[in-house]
C-alpha positions, 0 to 999 in steps of 0.5 A: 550117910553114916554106916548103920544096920537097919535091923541091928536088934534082929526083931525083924519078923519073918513070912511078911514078905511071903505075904506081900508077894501073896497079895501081888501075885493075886492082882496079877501084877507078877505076869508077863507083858509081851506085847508092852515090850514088843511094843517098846522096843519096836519103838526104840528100834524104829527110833535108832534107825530114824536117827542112825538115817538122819545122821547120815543124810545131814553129813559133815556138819556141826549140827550133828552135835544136834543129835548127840542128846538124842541118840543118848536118850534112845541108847540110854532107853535100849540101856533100860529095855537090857535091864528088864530082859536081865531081869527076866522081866520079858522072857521066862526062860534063861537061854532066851533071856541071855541070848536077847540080852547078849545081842541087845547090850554087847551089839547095840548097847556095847556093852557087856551083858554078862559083867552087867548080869554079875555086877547088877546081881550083887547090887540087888543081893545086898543093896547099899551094904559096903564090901558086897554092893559094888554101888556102895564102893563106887570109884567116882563117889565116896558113900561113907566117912570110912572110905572118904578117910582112905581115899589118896591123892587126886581122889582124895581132891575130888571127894572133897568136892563130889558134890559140886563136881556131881553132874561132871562126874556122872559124865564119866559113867558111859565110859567107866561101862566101856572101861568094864566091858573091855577089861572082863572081855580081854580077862574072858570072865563071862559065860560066853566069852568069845560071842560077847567078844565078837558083838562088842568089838562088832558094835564098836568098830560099826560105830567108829566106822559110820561116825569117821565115814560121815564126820570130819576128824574134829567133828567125829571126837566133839560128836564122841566126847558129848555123846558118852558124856550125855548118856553117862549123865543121864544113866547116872541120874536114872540110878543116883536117885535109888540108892544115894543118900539112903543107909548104908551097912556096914560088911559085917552086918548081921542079916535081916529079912528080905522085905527089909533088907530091899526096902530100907536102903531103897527110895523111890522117885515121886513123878508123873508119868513121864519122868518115869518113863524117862527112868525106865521105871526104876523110880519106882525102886523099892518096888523093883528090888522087891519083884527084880522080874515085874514088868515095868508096865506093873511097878505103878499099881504095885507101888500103891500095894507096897505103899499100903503094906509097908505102912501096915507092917510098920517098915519105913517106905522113902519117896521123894520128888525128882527135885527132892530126891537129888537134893538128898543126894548131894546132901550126903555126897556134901557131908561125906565130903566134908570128912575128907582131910584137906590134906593127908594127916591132917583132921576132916571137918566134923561131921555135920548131924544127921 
């Protein structure tokens, strides 16, 4: 999508989200849920322990592929229940907070908390703004025309292409979080290096340990391979669907107010409740860069107070179905692409109207 400022004529009014906050806050939709997230992760505990027992009881067999869409779900879910405790959506102190979220992503996610923390601040500071959201200058998908224009080689390929080669690429995702995590910890640039250290480098040997225990060789990587493959997809649809597709800024930009600023370049997801269970609530993303510590359990009723709002204050709000919403984004990922040269020096093809 072209690179645009949405508030280009600087005629954004102030105090507007002063009062949807007002209004939020009094239908208590900003407290704390600690029993829905004792709950949830209760659940999601008891789930991995399932899995991790039939795992082991079903040994050496291909079957085990079997299981490999349901431990990325279940992983992909414990993903999500890190995002909220990052978000201090269930602890209100920090210490509790990082404490849970070093054990939950750098043990039994794997992942590095504190690259998350950082990378995941920046994307909610300046959503969909190119040279600060690092969503926006991804290295798997080119977002706008300028970068697709600078891409070399076998990137260059592949942009030409990145819509048809979507739902591939996003099977890389799971791997691009272990390739963060182990450069930020091997650089010690987090705030508790030698712990996140410790857990990640403990998760992955415990993992690699019960999979070759139990596994055949051929069978551990086939089990390895579609199991990152299958959670890099489905983190990848959970959050492609926000943000892709919707109006980028460009670095430059002047700045606008903070309702629009989160609003503009967000899009939420029309469902039912299971697909949103599915997405951990971030279908409802507008929302969520609205109040980063709303429970997940309040993003619904919210929703139909910034719904109402946003109509009231005249402030664009976008919503589509989950089918809509990818159409959308393959849509854009198709027209960036097409402003990629076939070659180097040679003319892109004209950009289609948008």
């Amino acid at each position: 999508m072209t690179v645009q400022d949405p508030a280009a004529d600087g005629t954004a009014r102030r105090g507007e989200f002063a009062e949807l906050y007002r209004r939020v806050a009094l239908a208590g939709l900003l407290r704390r849920r600690p029993l829905y997230y004792a709950c949830r992760g209760a659940v999601l505990a008891a789930a991995l322990a399932g899995l991790l027992v039939c795992f082991v009881m079903l040994g050496a067999s291909w079957w085990q592929l079997g299981l490999a869409p349901l431990f990325a779900l279940v992983f992909g879910q414990l993903a999500l229940l890190g995002h909220d405790v990052a978000h201090r959506a269930v602890f209100a102190d920090r210490r509790t907070t990082d404490l849970v979220g070093v054990v939950l992503g750098n043990l039994v996610v794997g992942m590095s908390y504190g690259w998350w923390v950082e990378d995941h601040n920046r994307h909610h500071a300046h959503p969909n703004r190119v040279g600060r959201d690092p969503a926006a200058d991804s290295l798997l998908f080119v977002r706008s025309p300028e970068q697709a224009r600078r891409t070399r080689g076998l990137r260059r390929l592949v942009a030409r292409y990145q819509a048809e080669l979507f739902f591939p690429l996003l099977s890389l995702q799971a791997l691009g979080l272990l390739v963060a995590t182990g450069v930020t910890l091997v650089r010690g640039t987090v705030r508790r290096p030698a712990l996140e250290r410790t857990l990640a480098l403990l998760h992955h040997v415990l993992a690699a340990a019960v999979t070759v225990v139990v596994l055949a060789p051929l069978q551990a990587l086939a089990f390895t391979v579609l199991f990152g493959a299958l959670l890099g997809v489905y983190l990848g649809c959970v959050f492609a669907p926000n943000h892709k597709g919707m109006p980028l800024t460009g670095p430059d930009a002047g700045r606008t107010d903070f309702l629009r600023r989160q609003v503009l370049p967000s899009r939420n997801l029309r469902a039912g409740r299971f697909v949103h269970f599915l997405f951990g609530g971030l279908g409802y993303q507008i929302e969520h860069h609205l109040f980063p510590a709303m429970p997940v359990a309040a993003l619904r009723p919210a929703s139909r107070l910034v719904r109402a709002y946003c109509a009231e204050v005249g402030v664009p709000y976008a919503e589509a179905g989950l089918t809509g919403c990818f159409r959308e984004v393959l849509r854009d990922l198709r027209e960036v692409g097409r402003s990629v040269p076939a070659r180097p020096g040679a003319a892109a093809a004209p950009e289609a109207a948008r």
